[in-house]
N, C-alpha and C positions, 0 to 999 in steps of 0.2 A: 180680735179675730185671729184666726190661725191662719199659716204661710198661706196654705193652700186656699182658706177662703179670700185672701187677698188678691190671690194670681188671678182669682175665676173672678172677681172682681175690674179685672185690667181695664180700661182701656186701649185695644191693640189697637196698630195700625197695619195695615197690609202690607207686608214684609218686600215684596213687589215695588212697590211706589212708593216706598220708605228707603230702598235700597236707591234708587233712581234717585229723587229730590235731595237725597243727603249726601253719596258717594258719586253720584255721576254717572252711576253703572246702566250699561244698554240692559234689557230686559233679555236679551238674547246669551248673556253671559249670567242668567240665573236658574236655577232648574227651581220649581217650585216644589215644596212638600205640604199642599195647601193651603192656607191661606196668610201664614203667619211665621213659617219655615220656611227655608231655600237653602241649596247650596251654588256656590259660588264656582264656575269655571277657572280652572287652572291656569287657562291663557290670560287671566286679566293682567299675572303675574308679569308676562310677557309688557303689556300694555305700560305698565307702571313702572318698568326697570330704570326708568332715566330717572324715577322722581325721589326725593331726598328723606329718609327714613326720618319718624319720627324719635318722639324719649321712648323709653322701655323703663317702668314703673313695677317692680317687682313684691306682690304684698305676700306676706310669709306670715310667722307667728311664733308665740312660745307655744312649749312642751301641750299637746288637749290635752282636755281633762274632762269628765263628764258634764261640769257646766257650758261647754263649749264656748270657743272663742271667735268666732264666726269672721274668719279669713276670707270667704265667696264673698259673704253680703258686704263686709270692709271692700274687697274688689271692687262689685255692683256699684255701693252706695260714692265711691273714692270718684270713679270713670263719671256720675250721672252727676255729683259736684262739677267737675272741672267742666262739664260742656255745660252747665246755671251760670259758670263765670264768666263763659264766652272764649274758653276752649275746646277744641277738636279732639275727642276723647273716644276709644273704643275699648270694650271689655274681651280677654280673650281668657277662656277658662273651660275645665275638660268638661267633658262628658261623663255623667252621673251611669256610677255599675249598677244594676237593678239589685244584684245579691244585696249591698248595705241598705238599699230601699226598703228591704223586705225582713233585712234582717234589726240591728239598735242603732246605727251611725245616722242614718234619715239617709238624704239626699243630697245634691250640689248644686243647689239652684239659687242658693242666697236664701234671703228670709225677710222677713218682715215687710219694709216699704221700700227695699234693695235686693231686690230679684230680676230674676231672665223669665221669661216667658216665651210661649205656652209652656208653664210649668209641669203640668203631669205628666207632656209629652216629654220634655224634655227631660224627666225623671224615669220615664218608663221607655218605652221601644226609641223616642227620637224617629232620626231619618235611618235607623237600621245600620249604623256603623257597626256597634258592635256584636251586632249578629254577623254581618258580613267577615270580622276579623277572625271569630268564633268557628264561622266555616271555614274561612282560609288555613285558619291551625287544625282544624278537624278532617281537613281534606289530605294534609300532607301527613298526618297520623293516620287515616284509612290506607294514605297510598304505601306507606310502610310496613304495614301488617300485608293487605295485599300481594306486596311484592314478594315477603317470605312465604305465604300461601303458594306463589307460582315460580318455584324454584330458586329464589333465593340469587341471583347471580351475583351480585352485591356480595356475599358470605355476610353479611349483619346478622353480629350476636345476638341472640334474642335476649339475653341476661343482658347488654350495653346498650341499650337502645336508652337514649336520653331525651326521647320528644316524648313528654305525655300528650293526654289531652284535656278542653277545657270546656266550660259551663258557665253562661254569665248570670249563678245563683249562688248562693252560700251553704253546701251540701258535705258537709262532711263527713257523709257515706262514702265519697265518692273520692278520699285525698288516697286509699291504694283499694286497688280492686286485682281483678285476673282477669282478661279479656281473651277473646279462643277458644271456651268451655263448648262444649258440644259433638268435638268429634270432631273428622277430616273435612268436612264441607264449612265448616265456622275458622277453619286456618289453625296457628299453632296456640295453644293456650302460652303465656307469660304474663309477668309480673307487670301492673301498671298503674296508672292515678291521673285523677284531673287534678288543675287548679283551675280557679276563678279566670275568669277570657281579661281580666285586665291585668294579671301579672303574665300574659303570654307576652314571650319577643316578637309574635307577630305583631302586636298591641304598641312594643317598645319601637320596633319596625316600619310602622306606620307611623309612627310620629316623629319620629327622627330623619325621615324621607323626605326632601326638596321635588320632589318629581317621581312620576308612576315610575319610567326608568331606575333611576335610584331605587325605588321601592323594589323592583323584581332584582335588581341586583343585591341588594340586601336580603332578600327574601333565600336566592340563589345558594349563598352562603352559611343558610342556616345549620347548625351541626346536628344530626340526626342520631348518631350513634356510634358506633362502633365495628368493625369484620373482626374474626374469629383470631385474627392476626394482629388485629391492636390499629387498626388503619381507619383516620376520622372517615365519616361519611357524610353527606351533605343533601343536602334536599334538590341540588343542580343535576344528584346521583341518578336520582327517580325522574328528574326532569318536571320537578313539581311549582316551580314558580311562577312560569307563565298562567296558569289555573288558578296558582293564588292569587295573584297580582290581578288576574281577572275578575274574581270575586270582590274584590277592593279597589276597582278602577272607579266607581262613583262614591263609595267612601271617603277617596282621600280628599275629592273635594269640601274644603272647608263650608260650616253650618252657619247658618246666619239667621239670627233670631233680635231680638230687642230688651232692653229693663222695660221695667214699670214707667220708664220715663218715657219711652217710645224711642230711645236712641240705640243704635247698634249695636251686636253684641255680635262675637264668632264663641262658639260653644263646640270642641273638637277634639276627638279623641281622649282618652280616661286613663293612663296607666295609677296606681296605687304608688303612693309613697313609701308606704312603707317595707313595698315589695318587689316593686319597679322605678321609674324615674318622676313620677310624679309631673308632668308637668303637659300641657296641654300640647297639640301638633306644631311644629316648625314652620309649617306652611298658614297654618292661619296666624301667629304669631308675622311671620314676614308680611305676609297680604293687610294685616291692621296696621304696620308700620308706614304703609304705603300710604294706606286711607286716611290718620290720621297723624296728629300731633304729636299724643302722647295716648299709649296704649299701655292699659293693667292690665296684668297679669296674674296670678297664683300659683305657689307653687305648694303641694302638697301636705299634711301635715306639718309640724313643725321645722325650724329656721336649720335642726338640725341633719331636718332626714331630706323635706322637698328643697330649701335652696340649696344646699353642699349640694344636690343632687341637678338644680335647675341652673347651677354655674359649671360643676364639675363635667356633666355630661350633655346638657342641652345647649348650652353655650359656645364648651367645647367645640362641636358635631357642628354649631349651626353657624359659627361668628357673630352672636348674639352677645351684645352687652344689656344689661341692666345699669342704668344710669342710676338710680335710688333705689334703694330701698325701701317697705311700710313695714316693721313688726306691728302686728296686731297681740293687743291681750286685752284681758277683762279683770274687775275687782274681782271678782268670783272664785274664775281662773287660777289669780295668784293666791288670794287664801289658800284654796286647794291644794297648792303647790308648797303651802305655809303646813299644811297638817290638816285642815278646818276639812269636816265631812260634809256630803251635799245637803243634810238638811238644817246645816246652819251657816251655809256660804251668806244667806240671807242677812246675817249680823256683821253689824260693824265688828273688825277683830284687826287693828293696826297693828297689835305683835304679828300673826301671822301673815297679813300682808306684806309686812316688811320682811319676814323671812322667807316668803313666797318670793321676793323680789331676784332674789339669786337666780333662779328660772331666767327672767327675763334678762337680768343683767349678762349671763353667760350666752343665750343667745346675740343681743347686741353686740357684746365684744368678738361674738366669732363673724359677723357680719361687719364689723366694722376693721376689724384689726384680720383676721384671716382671708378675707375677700376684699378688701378697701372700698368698703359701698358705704355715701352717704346713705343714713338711716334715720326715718322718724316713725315714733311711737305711737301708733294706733289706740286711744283706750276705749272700744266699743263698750257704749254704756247702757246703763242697766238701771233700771228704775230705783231700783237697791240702794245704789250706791248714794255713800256717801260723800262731802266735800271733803272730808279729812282723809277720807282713804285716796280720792282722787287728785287732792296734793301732793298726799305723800309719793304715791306714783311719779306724779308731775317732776317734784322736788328730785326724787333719787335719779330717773331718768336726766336730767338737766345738771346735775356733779357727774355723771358720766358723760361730759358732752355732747348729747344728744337734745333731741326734742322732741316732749310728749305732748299728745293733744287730742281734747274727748272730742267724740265722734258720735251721733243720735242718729245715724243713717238709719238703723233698723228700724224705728218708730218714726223718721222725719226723711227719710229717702234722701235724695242727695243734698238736700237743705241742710241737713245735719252735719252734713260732711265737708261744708264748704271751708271749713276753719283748716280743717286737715288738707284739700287741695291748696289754696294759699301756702300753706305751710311747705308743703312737696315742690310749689313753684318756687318760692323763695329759695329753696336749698336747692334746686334745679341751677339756680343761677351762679349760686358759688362756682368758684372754677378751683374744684376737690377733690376731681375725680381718679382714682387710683386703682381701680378692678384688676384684682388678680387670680388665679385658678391657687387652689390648696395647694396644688403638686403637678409635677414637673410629666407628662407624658414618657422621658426616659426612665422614670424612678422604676425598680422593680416592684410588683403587682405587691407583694407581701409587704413592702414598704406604703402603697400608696393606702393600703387597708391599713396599716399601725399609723399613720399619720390622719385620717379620718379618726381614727377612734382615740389617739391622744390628745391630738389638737382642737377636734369639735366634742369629742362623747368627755373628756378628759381621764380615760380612762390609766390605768396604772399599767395594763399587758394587755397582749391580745394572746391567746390561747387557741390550739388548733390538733388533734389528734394525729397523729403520721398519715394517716390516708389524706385527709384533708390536705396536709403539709405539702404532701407529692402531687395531687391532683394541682395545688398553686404553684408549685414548678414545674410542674408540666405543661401547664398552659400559659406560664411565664417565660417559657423557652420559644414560641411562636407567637404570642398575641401582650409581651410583656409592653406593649404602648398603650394598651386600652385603657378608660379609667374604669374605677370600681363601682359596682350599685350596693350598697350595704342595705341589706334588708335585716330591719330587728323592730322591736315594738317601737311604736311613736311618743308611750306615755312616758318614756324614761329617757335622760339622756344615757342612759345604761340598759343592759338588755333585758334588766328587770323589768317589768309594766311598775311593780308595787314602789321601786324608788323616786319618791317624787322630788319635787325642788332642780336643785342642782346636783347631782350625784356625781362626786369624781372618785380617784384613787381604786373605781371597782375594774373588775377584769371580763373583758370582752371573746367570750365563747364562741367561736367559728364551726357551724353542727356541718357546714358541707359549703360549695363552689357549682355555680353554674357557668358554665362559658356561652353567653348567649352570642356567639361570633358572627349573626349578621347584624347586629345592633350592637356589635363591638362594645360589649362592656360583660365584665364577670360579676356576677351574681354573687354575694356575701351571706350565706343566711345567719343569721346572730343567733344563739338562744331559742328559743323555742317557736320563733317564728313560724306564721304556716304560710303558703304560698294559698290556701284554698282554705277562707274562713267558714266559721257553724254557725247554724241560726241561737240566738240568744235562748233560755227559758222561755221568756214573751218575746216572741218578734214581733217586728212591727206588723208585718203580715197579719194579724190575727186583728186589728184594726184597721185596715182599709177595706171598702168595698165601694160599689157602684150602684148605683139607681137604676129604675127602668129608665130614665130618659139622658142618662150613659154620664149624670155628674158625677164624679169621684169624689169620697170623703175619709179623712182618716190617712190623707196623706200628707204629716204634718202639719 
């Protein structure tokens, strides 16, 4: 069966009195989204301050690759083991952007017999977070143009203006436009462009927020653009926070939904790895530590773009440790990663899996020796697969100190997975732990980006044109504490997609810098990066539809 017939398949339980009998939670401190969705009141937070945080289980992966490695459903399946064994286990992982829906990536709801449910919902509109985020950035880009429309007191250059705005679909009509066309009643015509609503700092904003407070404070700070005199400008300018903030005052409460298993999940907030921080909201992350034992996680494409990015900056910001580590990978995967093309990842090919192994091995060593996180090796498996190819995984992981171990969550839900939770507790118990951040919050901004791209990408240089140069010391001279968001493709550890394996000794291309200064982190674009992805040839879209009696098919 496919994902999607599986989820419609569920058995749910009413998210209500599922919340109630397993958490303890009043019904009063649940807002419902009908019968199978809720969000959770911010005060519980309050309620639960004295009580003792659980693990923080962080599941990562090597380099995708078109066979996919399935990092969510490892989540799903990892969290729904450990509560089979008679652990206190919750799932916390973002919210699925509809553009990849629609477009060839699918969705983020897991897969197989390791998923969140109501799956369509939660693939398509959800509880309306990221509509609300979507407006909150499209209200302070209205109130912008606006404000030049009626005099301008501000002097904002209309050429300096650095807020776009955004769309949560995959339109790449829409990465530069001209807004203003029409004459004096439509305001001033200037140069402008969306991106995708999950690489907006509202988006980084909202998830990086402890409290609404916080949130309009951050919100306050955002950098707007530019006066004719060279003097930042700020969204506090327009007085545009409070508005925003308002529009994402039931947003930030954290989503509460369920696996296949009927056990709790928070499902919150979406930013993109490969363009933002990757990593689900701060606030539903703290509220599951409360709830439970030990609480999974995800962080974004690969170990090189969403952890560097789910320790460097999530962790950072939140005093969030990660106790372990999961890398996830597949046979598949690493052939891929060996040379092998997709329509013969299907064959045993031990040369290339073992030269795929570099991929993984380089990940490992930046998780183990760059971050000091105990780490064990996910091998989400595949009917495919072979026992020789699955040793030889097994074997080279374990001369690198580590430990691999197959995992059938996808086809056996968390029964599958029970070998891999054992395994996480066992190495939970060592007393190993050594987490440290890449770099040093005093480093200068151009140091903490060449030490991302030597020490995780391995690259040989980093490269940057004189403009780019000066915008990094310019905003090095005011905001030089922040840490870095490096945005570049995820297929490579280089800013090429086409480099597969392990790629070092290549040189890492800096096309521009964003200062997102209320989510305090600068923006790195690598290479040809786009902030605002196209739909494929065949999108997925061209496959999904709906019945008269409102069943969805062709979703996954």
């Amino acid at each position: 069966m496919s994902d999607i017939e599986i989820a419609q398949q569920a058995s749910m339980k009413e998210v209500i009195g599922l919340a109630e009998d397993t958490l303890g939670l009043d019904s009063q401190t649940l807002e419902p989204y009908g019968r199978y969705k809720a969000k959770v009141s911010l005060d519980v937070m309050d309620q639960l301050a004295d009580k003792e945080d659980g693990k923080l289980i962080l599941v990562t992966a090597i380099s995708p690759t078109p066979a996919g490695e399935g990092k969510t459903t490892t989540t799903i399946g990892l969290s729904d083991a450990l509560n089979r064994i008679g652990k206190k286990s919750m799932v916390c992982i973002r919210e699925p952007a509809m553009g990849p829906c629609f477009g060839m990536k699918g969705g983020a709801a897991g897969g197989g017999y390791a998923q969140v449910v109501p799956m369509e919902d939660i693939n398509l509109h959800f509880t309306g977070d990221l509509h609300a985020i979507s407006a909150a950035h499209n209200l302070l880009s209205a109130m912008i143009d606006n404000h030049i429309h009626h005099g301008n007191t501000l002097d904002l250059d209309s050429r300096r203006i650095t807020w776009g705005r955004v769309i949560d679909m995959n339109d790449r009509a829409l990465r530069d436009i001209t807004v203003g066309l029409g004459g004096i009643p439509n305001g001033f015509p200037r140069q402008d462009g969306f991106d995708i609503v999950v690489a907006s700092e509202v988006m980084a904003i909202f998830c990086l927020s402890n409290s609404l407070v916080e949130l309009k404070d951050k919100l306050s700070n955002i950098l707007i653009g530019y006066s004719r005199d060279g003097t930042a400008r700020f969204a506090r300018d327009l007085n545009a926070q409070g508005a925003m903030a308002t529009l994402l005052k039931d947003a930030l409460k954290p989503n509460l939904v369920q696996t296949l298993e009927n056990n709790l999940a928070f499902v919150h907030g979406g930013p993109f790895a490969n363009i933002a921080h990757g990593c689900n909201s701060v606030i539903a992350t703290k509220m599951a530590l409360k709830f439970s034992d030990y609480v999974v996680t995800e962080a974004g494409f690969g170990a090189d773009l969403g952890a560097e990015k789910f320790i460097n900056i999530k962790c950072r910001k939140s005093g969030l440790t990660p106790d372990i580590a999961v890398l996830v990978a597949t046979v598949k995967a690493l052939k891929y990663h060996g040379g092998v093309e997709g329509k013969d990842l299907a064959n045993e090919d031990l040369i290339a899996l073992e030269k795929g192994m570099d991929n993984l091995k380089r990940h490992l060593n930046n998780l183990q020796e760059h971050f000091g996180l105990r780490c064990v090796v996910a091998i989400n498996h595949f009917i495919q697969d072979t026992d020789d190819e699955v040793m030889l995984i097994k074997n080279t992981v374990e001369s690198l100190g580590a430990k691999a171990v197959i995992a059938r969550h996808w086809a056996e839900g968390g029964a599958g997975a029970e070998e891999l939770a054992q395994q996480v507790l066992a190495m939970l118990d060592e007393d190993k732990d050594s987490f440290q951040f890449l770099y040093e919050d005093s480093q200068p901004l151009w140091e903490k980006i060449t030490t991302v791209a030597t020490k995780i990408y391995k690259a040989s240089e980093v490269v940057a044109d004189k403009k780019v140069q000066d915008k990094i010391t310019a905003f090095g001279e005011t905001h030089s504490h922040i840490p870095v968001c490096m945005a570049k493709t995820p297929y490579s550890f280089s800013a090429d997609p086409n480099l597969r394996g392990a790629a070092s000794d290549h040189t890492i291309t800096i096309r521009d810098v964003r200062l997102s200064r209320g989510a305090e982190f600068l923006v790195v674009l690598c290479g040809d990066i786009m902030t605002m992805p196209g739909l494929p040839k065949k999108p997925a879209s061209e496959l999904i539809d709906v019945a008269g009696d409102g069943v969805i098919t062709g979703l996954f």
